[in-house]
C-alpha positions in Angstrom: -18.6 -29.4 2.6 -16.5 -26.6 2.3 -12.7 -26.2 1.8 -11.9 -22.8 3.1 -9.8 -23.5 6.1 -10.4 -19.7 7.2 -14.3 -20.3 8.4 -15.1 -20.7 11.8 -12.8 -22.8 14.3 -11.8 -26.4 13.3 -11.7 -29.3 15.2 -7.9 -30.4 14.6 -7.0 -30.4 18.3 -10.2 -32.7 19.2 -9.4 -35.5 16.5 -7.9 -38.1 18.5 -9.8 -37.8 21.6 -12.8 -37.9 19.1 -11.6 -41.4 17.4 -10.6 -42.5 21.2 -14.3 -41.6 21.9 -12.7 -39.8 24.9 -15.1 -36.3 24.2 -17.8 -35.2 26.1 -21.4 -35.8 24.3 -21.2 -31.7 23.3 -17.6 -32.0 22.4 -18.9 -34.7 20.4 -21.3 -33.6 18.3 -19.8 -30.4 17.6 -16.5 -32.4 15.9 -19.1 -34.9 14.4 -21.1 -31.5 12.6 -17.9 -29.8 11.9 -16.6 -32.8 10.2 -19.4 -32.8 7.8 -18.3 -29.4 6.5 -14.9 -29.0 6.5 -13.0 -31.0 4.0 -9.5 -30.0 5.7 -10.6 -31.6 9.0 -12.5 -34.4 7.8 -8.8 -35.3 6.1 -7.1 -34.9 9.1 -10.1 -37.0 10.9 -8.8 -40.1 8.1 -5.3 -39.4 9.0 -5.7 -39.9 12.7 -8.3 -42.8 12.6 -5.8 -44.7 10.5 -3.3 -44.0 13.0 -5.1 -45.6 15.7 -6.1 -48.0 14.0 -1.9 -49.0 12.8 -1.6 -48.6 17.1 -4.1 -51.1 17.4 -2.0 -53.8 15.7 1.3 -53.3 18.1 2.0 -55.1 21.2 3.0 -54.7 24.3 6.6 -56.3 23.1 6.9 -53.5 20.2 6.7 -50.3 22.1 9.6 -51.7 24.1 11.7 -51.8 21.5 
């Protein structure tokens, strides 16, 4: 992987419609490839599936609140 954040374009942008599974199948494996790579976005990657994954455990009576 590499760590400079100045190669290429990164993924940031795509990370939660990548953990929603809500990309297209190129979209897809363009984050999944770039994640491989890129330590910064593979961080941020963690850091959003964890947040979904916190979502997962709210009801419907919690967001009213």
């Amino acid at each position: 992987m590499t760590a400079d954040p100045g190669e290429g374009p990164h993924v940031r942008q795509l990370l939660g419609a990548y953990v929603l599974d809500a990309l297209t199948a190129g979209e897809t494996r363009a984050v999944c490839r770039h994640l491989q790579y890129c330590d910064h976005c593979a961080a941020d990657y963690v850091e959003v599936a964890e947040a979904v994954s916190l979502l997962a455990l709210l009801s419907e009576e919690d967001l009213l609140e």
